[in-house]
C-alpha positions in Angstrom: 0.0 0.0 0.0 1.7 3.7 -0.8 1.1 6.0 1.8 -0.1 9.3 0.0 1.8 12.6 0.4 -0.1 15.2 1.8 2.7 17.9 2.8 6.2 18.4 3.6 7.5 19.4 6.8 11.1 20.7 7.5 12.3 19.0 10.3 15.5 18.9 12.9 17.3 15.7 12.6 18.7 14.3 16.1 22.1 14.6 14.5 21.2 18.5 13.9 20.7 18.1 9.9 17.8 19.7 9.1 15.5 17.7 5.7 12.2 18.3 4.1 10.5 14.9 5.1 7.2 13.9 3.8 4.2 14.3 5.4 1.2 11.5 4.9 -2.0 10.9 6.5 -4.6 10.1 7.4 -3.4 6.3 8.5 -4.7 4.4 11.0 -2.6 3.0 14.0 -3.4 -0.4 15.1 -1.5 -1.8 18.4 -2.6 -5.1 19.8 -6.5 -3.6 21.4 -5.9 0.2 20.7 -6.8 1.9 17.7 -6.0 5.5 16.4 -5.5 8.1 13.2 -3.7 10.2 12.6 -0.5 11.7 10.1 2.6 10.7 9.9 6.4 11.6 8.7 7.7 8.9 6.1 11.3 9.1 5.8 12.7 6.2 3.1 10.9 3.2 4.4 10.4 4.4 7.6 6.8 5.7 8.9 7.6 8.0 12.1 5.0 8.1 14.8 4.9 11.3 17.0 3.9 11.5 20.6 0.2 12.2 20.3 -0.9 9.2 18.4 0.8 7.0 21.2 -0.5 8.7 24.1 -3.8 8.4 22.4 -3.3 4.8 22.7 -2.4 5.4 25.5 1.4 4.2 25.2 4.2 4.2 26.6 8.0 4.0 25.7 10.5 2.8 27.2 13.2 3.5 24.7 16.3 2.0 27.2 14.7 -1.6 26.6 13.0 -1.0 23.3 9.6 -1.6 25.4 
C-alpha cells in the first residue's frame, strides 16, 4: 500500500541536519486492542510516529529496553 503525500514538513534531525520529510496521513494505527489516526512523517521506508498518536493509545515507551 503507498502511503499518499499530503505535505512536507522541515524538520530537525537528532544529529542537527535539518530535511524536508514527507508528510502523509490520514493512517490508522493499530496496536494489539488500541486503535488511532492520525498523520505521519515517512522518511525512506520508515513511517515516524509522533507523541500524540501513542498517548492516544495510551502508550508508553521505554526506549532504554525497546519496550
Amino acid at each position: 500500500m503507498k502511503l499518499e503525500e499530503v505535505d512536507r514538513k522541515d524538520v530537525t534531525l537528532a544529529d542537527g541536519n535539518r530535511q524536508l520529510i514527507s508528510y502523509v496521513g490520514s493512517i490508522e494505527i493499530k496496536f494489539k486492542n488500541r486503535i488511532s489516526f492520525s498523520g505521519a512523517l515517512v522518511m525512506g521506508h520508515q513511517v515516524l510516529l509522533g507523541a500524540i498518536p501513542m498517548e492516544d493509545m495510551d502508550l508508553i515507551i521505554i526506549p532504554s529496553s525497546g519496550t
